[in-house]
N, CA, C and O atoms as a Maestro MAE file, in Angstrom:
{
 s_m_m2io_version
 :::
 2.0.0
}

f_m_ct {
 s_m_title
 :::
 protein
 m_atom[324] {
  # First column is atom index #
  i_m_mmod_type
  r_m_x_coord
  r_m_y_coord
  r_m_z_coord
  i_m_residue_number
  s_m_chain_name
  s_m_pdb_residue_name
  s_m_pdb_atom_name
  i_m_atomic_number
  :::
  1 25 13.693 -2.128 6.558 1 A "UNK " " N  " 7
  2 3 12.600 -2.193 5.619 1 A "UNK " " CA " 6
  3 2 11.303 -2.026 6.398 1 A "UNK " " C  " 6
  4 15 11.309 -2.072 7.628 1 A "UNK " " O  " 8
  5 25 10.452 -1.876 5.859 2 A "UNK " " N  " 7
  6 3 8.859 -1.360 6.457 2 A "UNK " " CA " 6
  7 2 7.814 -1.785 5.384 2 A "UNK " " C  " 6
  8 15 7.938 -2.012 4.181 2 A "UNK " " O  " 8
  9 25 6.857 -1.812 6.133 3 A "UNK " " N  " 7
  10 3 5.548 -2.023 5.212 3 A "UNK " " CA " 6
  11 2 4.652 -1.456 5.496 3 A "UNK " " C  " 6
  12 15 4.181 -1.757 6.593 3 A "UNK " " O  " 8
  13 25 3.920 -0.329 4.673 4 A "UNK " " N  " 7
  14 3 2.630 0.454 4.968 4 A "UNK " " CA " 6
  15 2 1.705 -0.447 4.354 4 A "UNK " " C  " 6
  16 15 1.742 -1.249 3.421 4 A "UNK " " O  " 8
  17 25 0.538 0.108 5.511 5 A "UNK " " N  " 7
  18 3 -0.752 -0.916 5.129 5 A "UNK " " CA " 6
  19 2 -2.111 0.954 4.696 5 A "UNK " " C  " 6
  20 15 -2.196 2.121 5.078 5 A "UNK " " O  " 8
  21 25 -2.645 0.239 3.962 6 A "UNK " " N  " 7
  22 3 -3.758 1.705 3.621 6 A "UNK " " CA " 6
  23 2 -4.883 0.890 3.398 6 A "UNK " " C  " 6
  24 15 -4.719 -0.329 3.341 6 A "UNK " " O  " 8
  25 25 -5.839 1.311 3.283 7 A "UNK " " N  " 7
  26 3 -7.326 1.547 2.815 7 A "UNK " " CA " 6
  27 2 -7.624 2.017 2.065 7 A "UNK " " C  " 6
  28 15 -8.076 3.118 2.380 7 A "UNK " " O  " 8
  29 25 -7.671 1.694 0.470 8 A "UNK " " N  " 7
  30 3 -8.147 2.769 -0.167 8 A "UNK " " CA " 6
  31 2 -9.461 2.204 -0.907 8 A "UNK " " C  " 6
  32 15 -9.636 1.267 -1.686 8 A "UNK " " O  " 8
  33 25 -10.270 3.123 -0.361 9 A "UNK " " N  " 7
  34 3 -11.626 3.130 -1.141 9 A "UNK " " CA " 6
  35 2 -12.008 1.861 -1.010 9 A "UNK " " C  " 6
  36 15 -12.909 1.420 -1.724 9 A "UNK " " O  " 8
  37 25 -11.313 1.006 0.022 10 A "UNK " " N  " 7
  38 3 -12.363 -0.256 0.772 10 A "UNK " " CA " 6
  39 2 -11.154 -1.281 0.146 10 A "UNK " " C  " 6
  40 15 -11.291 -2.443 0.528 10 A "UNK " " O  " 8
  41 25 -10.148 -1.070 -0.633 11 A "UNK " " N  " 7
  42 3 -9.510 -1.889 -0.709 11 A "UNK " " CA " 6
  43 2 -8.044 -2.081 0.170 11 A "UNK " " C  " 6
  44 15 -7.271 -1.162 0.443 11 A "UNK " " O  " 8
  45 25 -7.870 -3.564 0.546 12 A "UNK " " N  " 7
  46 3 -6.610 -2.793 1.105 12 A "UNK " " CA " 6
  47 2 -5.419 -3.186 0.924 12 A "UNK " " C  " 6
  48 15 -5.361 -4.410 0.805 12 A "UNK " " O  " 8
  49 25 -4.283 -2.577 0.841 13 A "UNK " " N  " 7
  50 3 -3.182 -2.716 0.022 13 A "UNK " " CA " 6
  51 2 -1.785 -2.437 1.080 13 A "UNK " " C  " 6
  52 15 -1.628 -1.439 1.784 13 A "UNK " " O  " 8
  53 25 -1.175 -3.205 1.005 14 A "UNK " " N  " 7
  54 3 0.492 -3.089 1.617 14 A "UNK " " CA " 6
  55 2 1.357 -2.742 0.727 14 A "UNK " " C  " 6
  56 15 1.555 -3.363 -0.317 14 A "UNK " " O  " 8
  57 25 2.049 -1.518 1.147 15 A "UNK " " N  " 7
  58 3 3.308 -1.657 0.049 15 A "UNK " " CA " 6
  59 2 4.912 -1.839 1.182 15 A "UNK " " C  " 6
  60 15 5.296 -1.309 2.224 15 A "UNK " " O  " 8
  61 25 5.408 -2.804 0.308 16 A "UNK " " N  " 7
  62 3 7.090 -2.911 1.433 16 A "UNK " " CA " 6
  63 2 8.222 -2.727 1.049 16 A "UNK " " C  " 6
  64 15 8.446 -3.282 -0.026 16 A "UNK " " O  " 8
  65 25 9.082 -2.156 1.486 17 A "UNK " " N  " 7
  66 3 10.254 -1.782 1.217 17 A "UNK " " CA " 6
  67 2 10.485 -0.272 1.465 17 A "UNK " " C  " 6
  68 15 9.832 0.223 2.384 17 A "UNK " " O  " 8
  69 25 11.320 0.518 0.774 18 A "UNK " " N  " 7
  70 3 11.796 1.568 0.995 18 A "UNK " " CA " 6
  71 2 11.671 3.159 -0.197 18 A "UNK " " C  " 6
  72 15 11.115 3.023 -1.286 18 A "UNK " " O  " 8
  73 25 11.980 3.887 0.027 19 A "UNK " " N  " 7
  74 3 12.524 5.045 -0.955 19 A "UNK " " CA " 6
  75 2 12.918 4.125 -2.314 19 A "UNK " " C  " 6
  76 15 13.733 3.216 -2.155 19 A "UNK " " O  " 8
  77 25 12.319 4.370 -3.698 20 A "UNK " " N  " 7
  78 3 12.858 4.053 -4.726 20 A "UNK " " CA " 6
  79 2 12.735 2.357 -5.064 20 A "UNK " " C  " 6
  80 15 12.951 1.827 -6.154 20 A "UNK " " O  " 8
  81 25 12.362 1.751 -3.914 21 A "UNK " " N  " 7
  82 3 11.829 0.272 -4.226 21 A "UNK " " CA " 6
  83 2 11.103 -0.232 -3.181 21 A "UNK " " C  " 6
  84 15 11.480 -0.812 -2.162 21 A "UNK " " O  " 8
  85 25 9.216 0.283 -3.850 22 A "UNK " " N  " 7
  86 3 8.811 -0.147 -3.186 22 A "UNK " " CA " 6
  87 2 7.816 -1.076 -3.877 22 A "UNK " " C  " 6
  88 15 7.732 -0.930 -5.096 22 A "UNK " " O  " 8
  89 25 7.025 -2.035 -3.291 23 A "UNK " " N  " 7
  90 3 6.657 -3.334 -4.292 23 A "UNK " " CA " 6
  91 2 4.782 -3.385 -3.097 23 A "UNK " " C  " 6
  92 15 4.538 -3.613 -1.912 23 A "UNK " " O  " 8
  93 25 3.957 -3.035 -4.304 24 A "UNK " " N  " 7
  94 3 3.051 -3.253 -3.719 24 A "UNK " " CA " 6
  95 2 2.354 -5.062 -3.491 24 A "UNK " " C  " 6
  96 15 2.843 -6.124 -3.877 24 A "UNK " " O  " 8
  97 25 0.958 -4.773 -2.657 25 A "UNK " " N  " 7
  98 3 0.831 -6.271 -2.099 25 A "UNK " " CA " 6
  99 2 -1.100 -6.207 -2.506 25 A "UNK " " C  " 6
  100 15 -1.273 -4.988 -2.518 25 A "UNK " " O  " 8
  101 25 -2.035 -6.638 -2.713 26 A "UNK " " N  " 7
  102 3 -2.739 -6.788 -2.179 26 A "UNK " " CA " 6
  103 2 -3.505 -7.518 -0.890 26 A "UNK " " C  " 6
  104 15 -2.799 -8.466 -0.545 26 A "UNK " " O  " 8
  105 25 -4.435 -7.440 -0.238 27 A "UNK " " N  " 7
  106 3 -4.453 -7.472 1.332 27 A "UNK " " CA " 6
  107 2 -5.629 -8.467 1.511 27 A "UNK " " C  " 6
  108 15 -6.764 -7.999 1.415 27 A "UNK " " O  " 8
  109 25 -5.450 -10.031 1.805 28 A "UNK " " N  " 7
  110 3 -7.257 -10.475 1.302 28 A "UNK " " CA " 6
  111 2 -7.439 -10.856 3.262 28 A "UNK " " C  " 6
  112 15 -6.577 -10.849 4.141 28 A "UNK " " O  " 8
  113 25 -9.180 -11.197 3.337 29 A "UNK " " N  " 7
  114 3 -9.590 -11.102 4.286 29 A "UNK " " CA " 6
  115 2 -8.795 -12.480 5.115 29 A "UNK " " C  " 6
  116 15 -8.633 -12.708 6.314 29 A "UNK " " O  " 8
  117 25 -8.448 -13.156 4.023 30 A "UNK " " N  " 7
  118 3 -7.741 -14.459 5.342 30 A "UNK " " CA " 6
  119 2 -6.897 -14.739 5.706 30 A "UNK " " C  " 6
  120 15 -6.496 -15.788 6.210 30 A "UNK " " O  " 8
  121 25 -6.192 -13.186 5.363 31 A "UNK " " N  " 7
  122 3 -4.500 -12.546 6.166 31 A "UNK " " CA " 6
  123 2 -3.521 -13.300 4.750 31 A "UNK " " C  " 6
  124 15 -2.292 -13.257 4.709 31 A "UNK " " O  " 8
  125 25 -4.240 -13.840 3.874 32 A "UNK " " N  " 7
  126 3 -3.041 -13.887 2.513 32 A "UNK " " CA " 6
  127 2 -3.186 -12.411 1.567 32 A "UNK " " C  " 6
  128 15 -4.034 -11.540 1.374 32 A "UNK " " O  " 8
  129 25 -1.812 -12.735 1.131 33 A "UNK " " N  " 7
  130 3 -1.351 -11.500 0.007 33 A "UNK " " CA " 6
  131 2 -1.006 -11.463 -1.350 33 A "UNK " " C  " 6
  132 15 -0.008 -12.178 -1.268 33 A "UNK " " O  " 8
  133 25 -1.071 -11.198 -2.423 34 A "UNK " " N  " 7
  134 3 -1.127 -11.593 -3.674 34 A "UNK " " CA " 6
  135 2 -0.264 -10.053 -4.379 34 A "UNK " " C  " 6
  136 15 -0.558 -8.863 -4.270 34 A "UNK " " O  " 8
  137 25 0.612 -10.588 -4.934 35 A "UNK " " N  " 7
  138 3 1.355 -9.134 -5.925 35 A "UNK " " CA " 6
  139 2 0.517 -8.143 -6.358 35 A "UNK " " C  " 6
  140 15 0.070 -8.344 -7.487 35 A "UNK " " O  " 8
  141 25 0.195 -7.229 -5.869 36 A "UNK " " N  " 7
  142 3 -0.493 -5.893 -6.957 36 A "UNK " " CA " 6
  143 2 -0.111 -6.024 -8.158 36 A "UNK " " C  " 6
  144 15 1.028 -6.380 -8.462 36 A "UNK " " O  " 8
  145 25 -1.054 -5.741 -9.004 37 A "UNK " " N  " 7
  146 3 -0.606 -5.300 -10.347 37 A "UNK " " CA " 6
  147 2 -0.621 -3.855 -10.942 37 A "UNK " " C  " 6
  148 15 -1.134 -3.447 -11.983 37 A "UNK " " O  " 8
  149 25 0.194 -3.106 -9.841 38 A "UNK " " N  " 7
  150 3 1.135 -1.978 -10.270 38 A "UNK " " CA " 6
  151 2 2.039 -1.551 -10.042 38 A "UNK " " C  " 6
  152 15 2.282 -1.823 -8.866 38 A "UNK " " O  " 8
  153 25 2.761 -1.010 -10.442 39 A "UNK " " N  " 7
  154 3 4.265 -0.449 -10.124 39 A "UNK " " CA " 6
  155 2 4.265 0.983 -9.232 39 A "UNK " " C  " 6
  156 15 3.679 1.826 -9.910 39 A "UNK " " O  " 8
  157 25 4.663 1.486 -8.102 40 A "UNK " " N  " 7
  158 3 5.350 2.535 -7.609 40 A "UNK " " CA " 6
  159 2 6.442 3.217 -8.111 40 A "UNK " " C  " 6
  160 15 7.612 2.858 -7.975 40 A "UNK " " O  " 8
  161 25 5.977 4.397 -8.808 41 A "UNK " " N  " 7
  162 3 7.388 4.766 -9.549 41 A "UNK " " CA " 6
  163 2 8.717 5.095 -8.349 41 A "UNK " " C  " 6
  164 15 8.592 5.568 -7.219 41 A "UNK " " O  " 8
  165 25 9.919 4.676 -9.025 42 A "UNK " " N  " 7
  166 3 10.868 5.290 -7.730 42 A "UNK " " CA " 6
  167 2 10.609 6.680 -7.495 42 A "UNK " " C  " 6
  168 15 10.237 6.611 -6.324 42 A "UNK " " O  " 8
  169 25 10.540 8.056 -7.838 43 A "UNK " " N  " 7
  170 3 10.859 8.995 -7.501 43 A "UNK " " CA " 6
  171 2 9.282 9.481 -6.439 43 A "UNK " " C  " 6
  172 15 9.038 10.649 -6.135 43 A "UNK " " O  " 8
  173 25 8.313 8.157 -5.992 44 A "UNK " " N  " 7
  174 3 7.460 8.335 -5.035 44 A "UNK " " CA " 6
  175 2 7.756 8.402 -3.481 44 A "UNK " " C  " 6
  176 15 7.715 7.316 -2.903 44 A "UNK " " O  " 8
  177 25 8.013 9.380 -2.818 45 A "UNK " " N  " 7
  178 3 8.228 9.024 -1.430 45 A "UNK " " CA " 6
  179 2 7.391 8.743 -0.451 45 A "UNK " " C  " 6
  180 15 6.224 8.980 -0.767 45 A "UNK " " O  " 8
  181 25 7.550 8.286 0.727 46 A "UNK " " N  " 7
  182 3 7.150 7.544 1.941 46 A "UNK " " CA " 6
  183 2 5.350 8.184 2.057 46 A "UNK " " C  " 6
  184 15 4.239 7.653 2.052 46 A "UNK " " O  " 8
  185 25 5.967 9.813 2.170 47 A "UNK " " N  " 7
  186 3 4.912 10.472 2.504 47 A "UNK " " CA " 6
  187 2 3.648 10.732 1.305 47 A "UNK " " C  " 6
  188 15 2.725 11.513 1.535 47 A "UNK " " O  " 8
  189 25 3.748 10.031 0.130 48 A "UNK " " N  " 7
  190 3 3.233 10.761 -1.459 48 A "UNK " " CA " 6
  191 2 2.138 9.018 -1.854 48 A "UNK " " C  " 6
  192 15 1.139 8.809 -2.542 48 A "UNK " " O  " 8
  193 25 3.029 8.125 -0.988 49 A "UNK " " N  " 7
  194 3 2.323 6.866 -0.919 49 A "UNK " " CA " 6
  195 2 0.232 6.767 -1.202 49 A "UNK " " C  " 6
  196 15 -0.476 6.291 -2.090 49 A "UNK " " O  " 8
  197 25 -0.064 7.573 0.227 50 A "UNK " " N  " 7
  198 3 -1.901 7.306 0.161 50 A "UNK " " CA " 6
  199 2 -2.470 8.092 -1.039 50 A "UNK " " C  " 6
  200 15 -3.260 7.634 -1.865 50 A "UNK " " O  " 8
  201 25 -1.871 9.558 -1.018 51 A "UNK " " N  " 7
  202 3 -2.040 10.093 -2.127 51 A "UNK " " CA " 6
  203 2 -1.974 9.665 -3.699 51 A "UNK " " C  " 6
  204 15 -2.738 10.182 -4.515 51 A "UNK " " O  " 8
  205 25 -0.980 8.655 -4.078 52 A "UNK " " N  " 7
  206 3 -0.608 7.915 -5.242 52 A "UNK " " CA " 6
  207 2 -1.433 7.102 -5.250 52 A "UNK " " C  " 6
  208 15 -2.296 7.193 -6.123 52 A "UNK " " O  " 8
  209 25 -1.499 5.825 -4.136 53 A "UNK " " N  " 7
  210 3 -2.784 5.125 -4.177 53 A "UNK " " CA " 6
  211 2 -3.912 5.126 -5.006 53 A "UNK " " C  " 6
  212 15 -4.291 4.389 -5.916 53 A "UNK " " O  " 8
  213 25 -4.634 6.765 -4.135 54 A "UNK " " N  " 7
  214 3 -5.548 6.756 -4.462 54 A "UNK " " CA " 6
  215 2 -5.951 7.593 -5.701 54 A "UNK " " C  " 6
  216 15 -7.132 7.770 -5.998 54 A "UNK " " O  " 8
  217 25 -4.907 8.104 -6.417 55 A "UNK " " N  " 7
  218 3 -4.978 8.108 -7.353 55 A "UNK " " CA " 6
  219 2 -5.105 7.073 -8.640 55 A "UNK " " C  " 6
  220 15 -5.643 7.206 -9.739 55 A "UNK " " O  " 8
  221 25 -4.421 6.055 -8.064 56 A "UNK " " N  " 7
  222 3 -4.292 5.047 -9.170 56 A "UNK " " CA " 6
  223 2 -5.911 4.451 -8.768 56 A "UNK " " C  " 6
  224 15 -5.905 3.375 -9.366 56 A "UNK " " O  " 8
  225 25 -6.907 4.531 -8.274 57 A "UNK " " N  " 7
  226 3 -7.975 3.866 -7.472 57 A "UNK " " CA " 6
  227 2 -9.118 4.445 -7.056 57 A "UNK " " C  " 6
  228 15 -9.956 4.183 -6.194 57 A "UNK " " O  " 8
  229 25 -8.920 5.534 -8.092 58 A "UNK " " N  " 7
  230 3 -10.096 6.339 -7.603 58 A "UNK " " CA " 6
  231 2 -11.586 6.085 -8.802 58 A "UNK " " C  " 6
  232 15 -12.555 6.801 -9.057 58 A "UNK " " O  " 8
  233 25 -11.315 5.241 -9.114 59 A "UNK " " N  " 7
  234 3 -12.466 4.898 -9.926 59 A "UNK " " CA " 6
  235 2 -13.424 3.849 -8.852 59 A "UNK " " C  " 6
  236 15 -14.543 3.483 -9.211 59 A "UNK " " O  " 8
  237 25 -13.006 3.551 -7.902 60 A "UNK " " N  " 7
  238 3 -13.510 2.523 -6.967 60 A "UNK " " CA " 6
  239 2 -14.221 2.985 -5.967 60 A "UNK " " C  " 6
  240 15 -15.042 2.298 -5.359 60 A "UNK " " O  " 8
  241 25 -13.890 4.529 -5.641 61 A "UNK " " N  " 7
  242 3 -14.701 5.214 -5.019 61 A "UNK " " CA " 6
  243 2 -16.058 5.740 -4.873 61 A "UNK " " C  " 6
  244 15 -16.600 6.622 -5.539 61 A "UNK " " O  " 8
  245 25 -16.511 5.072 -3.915 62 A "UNK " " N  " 7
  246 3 -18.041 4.893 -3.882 62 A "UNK " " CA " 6
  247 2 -18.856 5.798 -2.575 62 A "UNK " " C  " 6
  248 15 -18.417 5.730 -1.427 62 A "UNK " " O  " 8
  249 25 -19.729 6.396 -2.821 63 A "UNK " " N  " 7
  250 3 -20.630 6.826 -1.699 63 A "UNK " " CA " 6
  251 2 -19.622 6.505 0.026 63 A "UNK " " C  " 6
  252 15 -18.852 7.185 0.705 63 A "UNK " " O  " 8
  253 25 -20.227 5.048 0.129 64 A "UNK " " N  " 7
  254 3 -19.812 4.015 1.445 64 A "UNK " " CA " 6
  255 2 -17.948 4.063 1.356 64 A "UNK " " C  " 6
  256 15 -17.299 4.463 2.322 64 A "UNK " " O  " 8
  257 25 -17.566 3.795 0.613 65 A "UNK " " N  " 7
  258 3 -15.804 3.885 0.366 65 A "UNK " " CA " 6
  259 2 -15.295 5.212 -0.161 65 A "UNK " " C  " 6
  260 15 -14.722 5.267 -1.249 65 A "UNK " " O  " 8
  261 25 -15.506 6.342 0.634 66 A "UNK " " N  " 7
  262 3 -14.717 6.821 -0.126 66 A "UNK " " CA " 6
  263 2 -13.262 8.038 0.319 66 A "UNK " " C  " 6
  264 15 -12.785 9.135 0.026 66 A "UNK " " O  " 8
  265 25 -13.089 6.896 1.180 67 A "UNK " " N  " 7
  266 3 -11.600 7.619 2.054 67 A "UNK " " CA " 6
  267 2 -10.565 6.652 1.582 67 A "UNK " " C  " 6
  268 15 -10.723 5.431 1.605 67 A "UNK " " O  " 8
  269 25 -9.545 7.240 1.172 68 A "UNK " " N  " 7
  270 3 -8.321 6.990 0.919 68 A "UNK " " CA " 6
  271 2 -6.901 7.336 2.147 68 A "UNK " " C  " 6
  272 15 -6.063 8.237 2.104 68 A "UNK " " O  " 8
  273 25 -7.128 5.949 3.415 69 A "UNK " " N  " 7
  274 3 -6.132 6.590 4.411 69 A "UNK " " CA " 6
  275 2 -5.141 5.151 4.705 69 A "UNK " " C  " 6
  276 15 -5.369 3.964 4.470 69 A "UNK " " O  " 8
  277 25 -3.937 5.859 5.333 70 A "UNK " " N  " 7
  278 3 -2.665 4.722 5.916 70 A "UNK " " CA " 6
  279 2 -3.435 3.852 7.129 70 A "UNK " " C  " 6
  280 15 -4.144 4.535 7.868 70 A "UNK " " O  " 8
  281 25 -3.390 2.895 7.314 71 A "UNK " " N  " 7
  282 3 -3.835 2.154 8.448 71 A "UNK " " CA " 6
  283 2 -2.557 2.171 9.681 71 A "UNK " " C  " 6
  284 15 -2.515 2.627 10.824 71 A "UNK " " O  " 8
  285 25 -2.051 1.791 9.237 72 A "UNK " " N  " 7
  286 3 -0.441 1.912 10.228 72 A "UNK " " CA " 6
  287 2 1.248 1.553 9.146 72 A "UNK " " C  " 6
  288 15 1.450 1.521 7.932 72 A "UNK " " O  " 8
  289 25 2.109 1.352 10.313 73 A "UNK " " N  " 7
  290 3 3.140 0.929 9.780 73 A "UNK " " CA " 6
  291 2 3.596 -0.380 10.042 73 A "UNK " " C  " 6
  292 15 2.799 -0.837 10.862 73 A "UNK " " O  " 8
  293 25 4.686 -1.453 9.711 74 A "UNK " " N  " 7
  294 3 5.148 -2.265 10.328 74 A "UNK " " CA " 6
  295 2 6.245 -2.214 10.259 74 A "UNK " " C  " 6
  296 15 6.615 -2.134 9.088 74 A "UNK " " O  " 8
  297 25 7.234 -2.219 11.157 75 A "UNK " " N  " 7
  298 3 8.862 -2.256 10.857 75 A "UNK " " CA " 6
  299 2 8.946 -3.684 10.463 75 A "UNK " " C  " 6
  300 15 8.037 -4.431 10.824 75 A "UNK " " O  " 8
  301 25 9.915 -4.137 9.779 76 A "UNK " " N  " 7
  302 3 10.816 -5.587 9.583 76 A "UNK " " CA " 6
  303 2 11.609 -5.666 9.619 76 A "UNK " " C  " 6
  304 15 12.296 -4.994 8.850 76 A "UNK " " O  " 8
  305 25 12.242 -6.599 10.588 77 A "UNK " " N  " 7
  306 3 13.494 -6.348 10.952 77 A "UNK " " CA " 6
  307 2 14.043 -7.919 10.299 77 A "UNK " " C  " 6
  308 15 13.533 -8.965 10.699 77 A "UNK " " O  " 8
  309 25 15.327 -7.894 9.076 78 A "UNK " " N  " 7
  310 3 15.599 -8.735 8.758 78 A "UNK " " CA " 6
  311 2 16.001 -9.744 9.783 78 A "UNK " " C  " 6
  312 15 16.168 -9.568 10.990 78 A "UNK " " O  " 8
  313 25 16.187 -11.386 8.715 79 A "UNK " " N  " 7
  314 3 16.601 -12.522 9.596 79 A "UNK " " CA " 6
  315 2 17.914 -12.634 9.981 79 A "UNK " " C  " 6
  316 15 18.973 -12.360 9.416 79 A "UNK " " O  " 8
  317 25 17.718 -12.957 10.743 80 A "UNK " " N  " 7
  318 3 19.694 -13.298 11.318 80 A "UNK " " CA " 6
  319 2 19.965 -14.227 10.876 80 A "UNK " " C  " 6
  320 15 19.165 -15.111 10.568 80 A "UNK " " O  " 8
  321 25 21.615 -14.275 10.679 81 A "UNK " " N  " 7
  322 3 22.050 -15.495 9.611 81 A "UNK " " CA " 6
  323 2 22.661 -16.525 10.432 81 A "UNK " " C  " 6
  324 15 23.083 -17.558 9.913 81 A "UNK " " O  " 8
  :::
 }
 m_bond[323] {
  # First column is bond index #
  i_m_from
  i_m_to
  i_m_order
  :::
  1 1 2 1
  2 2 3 1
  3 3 4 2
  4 3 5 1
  5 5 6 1
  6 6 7 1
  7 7 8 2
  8 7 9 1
  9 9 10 1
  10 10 11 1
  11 11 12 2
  12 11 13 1
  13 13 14 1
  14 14 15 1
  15 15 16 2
  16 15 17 1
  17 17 18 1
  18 18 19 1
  19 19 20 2
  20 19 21 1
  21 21 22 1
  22 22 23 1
  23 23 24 2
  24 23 25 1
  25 25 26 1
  26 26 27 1
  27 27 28 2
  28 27 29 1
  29 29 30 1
  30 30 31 1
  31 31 32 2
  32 31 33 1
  33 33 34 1
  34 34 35 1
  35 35 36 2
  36 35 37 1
  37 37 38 1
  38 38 39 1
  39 39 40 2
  40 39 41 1
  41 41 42 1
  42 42 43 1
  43 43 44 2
  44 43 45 1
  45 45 46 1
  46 46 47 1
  47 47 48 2
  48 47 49 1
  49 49 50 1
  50 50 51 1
  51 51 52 2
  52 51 53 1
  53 53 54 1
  54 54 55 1
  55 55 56 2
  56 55 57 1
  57 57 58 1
  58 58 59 1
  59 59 60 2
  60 59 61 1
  61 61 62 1
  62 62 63 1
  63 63 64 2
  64 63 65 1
  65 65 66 1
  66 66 67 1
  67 67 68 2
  68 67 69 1
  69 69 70 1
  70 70 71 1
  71 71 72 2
  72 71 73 1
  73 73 74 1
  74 74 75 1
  75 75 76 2
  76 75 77 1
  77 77 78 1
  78 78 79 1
  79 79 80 2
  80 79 81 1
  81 81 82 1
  82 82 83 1
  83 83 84 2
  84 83 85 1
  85 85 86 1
  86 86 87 1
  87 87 88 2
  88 87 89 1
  89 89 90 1
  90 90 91 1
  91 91 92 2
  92 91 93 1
  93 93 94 1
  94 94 95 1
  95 95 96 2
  96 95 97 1
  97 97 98 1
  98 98 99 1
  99 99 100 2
  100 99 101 1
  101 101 102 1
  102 102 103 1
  103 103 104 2
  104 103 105 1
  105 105 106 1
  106 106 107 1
  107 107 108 2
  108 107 109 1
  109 109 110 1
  110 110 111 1
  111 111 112 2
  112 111 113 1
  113 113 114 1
  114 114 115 1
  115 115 116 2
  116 115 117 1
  117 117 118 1
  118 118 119 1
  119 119 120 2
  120 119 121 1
  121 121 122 1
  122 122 123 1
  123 123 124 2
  124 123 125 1
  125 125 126 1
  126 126 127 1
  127 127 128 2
  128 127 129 1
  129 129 130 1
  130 130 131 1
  131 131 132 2
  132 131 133 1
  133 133 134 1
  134 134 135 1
  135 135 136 2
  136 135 137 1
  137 137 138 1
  138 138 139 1
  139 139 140 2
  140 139 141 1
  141 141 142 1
  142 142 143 1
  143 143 144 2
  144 143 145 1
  145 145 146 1
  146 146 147 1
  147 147 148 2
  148 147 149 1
  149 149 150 1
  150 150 151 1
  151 151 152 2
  152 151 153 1
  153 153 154 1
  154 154 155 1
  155 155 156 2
  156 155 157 1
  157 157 158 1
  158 158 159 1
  159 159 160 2
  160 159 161 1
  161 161 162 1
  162 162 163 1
  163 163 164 2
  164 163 165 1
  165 165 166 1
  166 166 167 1
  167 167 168 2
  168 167 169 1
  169 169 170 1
  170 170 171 1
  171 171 172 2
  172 171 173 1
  173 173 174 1
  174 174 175 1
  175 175 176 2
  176 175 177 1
  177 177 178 1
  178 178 179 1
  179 179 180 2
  180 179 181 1
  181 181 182 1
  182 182 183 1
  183 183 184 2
  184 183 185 1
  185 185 186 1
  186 186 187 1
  187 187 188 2
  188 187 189 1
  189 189 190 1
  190 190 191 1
  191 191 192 2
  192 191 193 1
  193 193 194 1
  194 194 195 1
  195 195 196 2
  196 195 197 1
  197 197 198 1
  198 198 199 1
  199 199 200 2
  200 199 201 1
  201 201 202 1
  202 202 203 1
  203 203 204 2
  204 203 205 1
  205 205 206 1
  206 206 207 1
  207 207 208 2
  208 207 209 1
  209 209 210 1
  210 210 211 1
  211 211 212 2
  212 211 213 1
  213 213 214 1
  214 214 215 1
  215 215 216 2
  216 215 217 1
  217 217 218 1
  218 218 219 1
  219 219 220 2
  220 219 221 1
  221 221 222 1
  222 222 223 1
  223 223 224 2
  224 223 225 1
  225 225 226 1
  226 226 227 1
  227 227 228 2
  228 227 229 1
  229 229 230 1
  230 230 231 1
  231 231 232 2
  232 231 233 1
  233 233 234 1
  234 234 235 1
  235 235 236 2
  236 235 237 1
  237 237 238 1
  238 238 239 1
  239 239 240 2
  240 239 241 1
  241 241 242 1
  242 242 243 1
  243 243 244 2
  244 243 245 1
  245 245 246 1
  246 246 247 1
  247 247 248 2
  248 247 249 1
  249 249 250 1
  250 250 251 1
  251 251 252 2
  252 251 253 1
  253 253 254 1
  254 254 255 1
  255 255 256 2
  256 255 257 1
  257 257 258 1
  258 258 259 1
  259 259 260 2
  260 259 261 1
  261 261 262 1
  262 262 263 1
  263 263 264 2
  264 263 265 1
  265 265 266 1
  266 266 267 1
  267 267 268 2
  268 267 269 1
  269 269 270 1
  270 270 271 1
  271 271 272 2
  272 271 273 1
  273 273 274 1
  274 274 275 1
  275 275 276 2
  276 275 277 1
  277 277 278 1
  278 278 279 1
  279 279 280 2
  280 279 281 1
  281 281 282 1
  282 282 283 1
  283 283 284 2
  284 283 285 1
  285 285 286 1
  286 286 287 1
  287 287 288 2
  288 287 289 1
  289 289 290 1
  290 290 291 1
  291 291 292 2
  292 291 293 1
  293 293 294 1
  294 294 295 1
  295 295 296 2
  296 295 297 1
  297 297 298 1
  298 298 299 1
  299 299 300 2
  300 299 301 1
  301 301 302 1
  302 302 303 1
  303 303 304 2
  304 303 305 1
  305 305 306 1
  306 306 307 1
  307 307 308 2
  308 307 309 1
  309 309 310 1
  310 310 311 1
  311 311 312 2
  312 311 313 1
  313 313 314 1
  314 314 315 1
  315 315 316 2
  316 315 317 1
  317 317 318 1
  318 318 319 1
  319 319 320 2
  320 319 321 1
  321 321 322 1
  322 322 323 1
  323 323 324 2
  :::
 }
}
């Protein structure tokens, strides 16, 4: 599993998981995270992610904000049992 982190338009957003289930996050400044309130359709892939974003978010786009990019990745590597 993985989690992309982006920037869009000054906001910033994690989504985690994989192909076909992925579950977005919002991103607050004191390293907590709160459920997005939107859905990733499954047939969105890995690479279609910043682009979708910022589609769903482009009303937020301002002068000062107005790049829509991936910040990095994180692998997760599940817990051992």
């Amino acid at each position: 599993m993985k989690e992309l982190r982006f920037n869009i338009f000054g906001k910033l957003i994690a989504v985690k998981g994989s192909y076909g289930a992925w579950q977005g996050y919002y991103l607050g400044a004191d390293g907590k995270r709160r459920p997005a309130d939107f859905i990733v359709p499954k047939d969105i892939e890995e690479s279609e992610l910043c682009e979708y974003l910022a589609d769903l978010y482009h009303e937020n786009a301002t002068p000062r904000n107005c790049d829509a990019k991936q910040l990095f990745e994180v692998k997760i590597r599940p817990l051992a049992d």
